[in-house]
Each structure stands twice: as C-alpha cells, then as structure tokens.
N, C-alpha and C positions, 0 to 999 in steps of 0.2 A: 786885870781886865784887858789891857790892851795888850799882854803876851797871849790871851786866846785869843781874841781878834786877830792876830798877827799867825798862829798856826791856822785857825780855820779858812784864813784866807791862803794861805799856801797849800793847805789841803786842797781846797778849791781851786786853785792855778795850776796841781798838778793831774787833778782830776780831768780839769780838762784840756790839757796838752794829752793825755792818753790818750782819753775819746778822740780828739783831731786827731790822732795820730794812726788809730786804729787803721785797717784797711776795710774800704767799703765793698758792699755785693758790686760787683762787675753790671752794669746797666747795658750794654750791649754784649749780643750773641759772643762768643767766642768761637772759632771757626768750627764750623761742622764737617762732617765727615762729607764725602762726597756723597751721596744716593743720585739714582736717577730721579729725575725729575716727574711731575705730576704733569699728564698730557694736559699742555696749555699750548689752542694754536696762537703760533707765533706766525707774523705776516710773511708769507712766501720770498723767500729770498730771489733777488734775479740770477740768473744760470750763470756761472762764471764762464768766459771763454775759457776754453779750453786750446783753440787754433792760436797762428802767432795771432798778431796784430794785424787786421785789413784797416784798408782807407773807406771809408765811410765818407760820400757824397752830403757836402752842406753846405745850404744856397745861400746867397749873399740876400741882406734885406734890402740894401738900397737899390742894387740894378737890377735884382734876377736875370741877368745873362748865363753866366757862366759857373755852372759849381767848383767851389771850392773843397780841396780835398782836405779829410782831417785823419788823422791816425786814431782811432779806438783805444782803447786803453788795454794794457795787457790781459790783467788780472783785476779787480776790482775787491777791495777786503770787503768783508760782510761783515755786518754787527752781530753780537748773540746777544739775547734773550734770556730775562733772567724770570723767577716766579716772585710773586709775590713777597717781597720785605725779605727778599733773599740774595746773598750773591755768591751762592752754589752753584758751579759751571754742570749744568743739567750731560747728559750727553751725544745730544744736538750742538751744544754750545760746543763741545771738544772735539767736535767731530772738524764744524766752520773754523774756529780756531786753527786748527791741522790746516787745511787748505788755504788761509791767512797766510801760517808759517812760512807755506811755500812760497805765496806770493810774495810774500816780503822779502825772503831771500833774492828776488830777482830785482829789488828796488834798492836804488842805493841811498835814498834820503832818510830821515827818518820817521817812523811811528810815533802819533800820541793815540792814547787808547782815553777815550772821552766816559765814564760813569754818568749813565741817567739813570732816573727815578719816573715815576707818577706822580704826580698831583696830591698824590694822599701824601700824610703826615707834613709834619716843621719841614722850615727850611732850613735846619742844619739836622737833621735826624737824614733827611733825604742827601744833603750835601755828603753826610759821614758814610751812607749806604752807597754811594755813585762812587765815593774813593772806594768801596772795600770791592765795589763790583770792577770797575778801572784793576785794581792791583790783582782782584783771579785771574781778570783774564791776561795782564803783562807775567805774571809767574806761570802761568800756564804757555805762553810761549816762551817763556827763555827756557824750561821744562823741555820743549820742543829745540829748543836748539838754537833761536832769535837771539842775537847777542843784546846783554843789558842796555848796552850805552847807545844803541839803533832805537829805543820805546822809552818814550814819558807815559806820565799817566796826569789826569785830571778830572775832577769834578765839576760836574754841572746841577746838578742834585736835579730840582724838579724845571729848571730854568730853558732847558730848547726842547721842551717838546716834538715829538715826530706830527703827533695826532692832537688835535686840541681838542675830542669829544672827552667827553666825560660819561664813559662805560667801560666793562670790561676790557672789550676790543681794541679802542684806544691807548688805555691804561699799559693794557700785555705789549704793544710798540716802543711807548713808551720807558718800560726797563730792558734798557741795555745799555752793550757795551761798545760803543763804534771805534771803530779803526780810520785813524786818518793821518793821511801822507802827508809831512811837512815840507812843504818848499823854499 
C-alpha cells in the first residue's frame, strides 16, 4: 500500500513540475508590424522655430519698469501620439520624431523619452504600455542616428495626464510619448 502511495505521488509531483514548466500563451501584443495609423486627431503641435534663437521681451512682476530680456529656445521636441492600446509609431509620429532627431543633435544634454497612457485600463497594463510606447520611440531615434547613451526612457503609465477630461479628445492627448531635456 504505501509503495503505491509513494509512485502516485511522484507521478503527481512530476505531473506537475511539467505543467509549471510548460510555456504559457504570451498575454501581451508581441510587436506589430508598422501600418499607418487610423486618422485620430491628435492636438496640434506648436510650429517649431525654424530661425536661430531671438530675445523674447519678459516683464519683471515686481517693478514693471524695465523688460527683461530672455532667449527663446532653440528647437522645442514634440511628443507623438499614439492610438488606442497601441505603441505603433503611426507616421505622423516618424515624421515629429525626424525633426526631434535634429533638434536633439544640436543639444548637448541629455533625452528621457517619458511613455503615457489614458485613464483606461490597470495601472500596471498602462505602466507596461507607457514603457513599450517610451522604447518605439527611443529605437526609432537611435534608428535615426540619436546616440544610445544621449536617451533614457520611462514610464508613467496613466499617472500625468495632459488633459484630465474623460472623452475621447482628452484620452488621444493623453497617449504619448514626450521628449524631455535633462539638465
């Protein structure tokens, strides 16, 4: 009696060291091909300058006597836009990216590339979606020529909102991928 008790339970122990052992279905997307993207507007980006840098007149709060002068900023990086539960670089997004690249080659500090999300879904489904949107668009510019060790990347998943409505419009501001200069 107790040598079958002693195989059925090793039958049993090895049954299920198998089963754990097995590989499970993949529960996130595995990367998708590029397509173009579904027309979703995304909020108008501001016009990058294109001139060098002018001085920009900016008034003192305490005296208002005399304006203070400030330098404009060269280039400003743009965020892109991603669609819905996606971090497919549409191409819109490759286009801003491109014009990033440049601007960043004329900066000498470095890039972190920040991943948002919407409001929809967990906070670690969104946190895991804000890395995988963050790392398109960091390979897409070293792709372009951005050296590695000049870009971080991080997640923010649904955590800084641009827009805090809760509709579409807000939502589409909402997924992207922001560029910002480390000092």
């Amino acid at each position: 009696m107790k040598q079958k008790m002693t195989k059925f339970f090793l039958v049993l122990c090895c049954g299920m060291i198998i089963a754990a052992g097995c590989a499970k279905k993949e529960m996130v997307k595995s990367e998708e091909p590029v397509v173009p993207a579904k027309a979703v507007e995304a909020p108008p980006a501001p016009p990058v300058a294109a001139e060098p840098a002018k001085e920009v007149p900016v008034v003192k709060e305490e005296t208002l006597q005399e304006p203070v002068k400030a330098v404009a900023p060269e280039a400003a990086l743009q965020p892109v836009y991603y669609d819905f539960d996606s971090y497919v670089l549409s191409a819109d997004a490759r286009g801003i990216l491109k014009k990033d690249a440049d601007a960043i080659s004329k900066i000498t500090s470095k890039i972190q590339v920040q991943g948002n999300c919407d409001e929809r879904g967990s906070a670690e489904y969104n946190l895991a979606l804000g890395e995988k949107r963050a790392k398109a668009a960091l390979k897409y510019l070293t792709t372009l020529g951005v050296p590695a060790d000049k870009l971080s990347f991080i997640s923010f998943g649904k955590e800084k909102p641009l827009d805090q409505g809760h509709d579409e419009a807000a939502w589409a501001k909402n997924r992207r991928a922001d560029l910002i200069e480390l000092k």
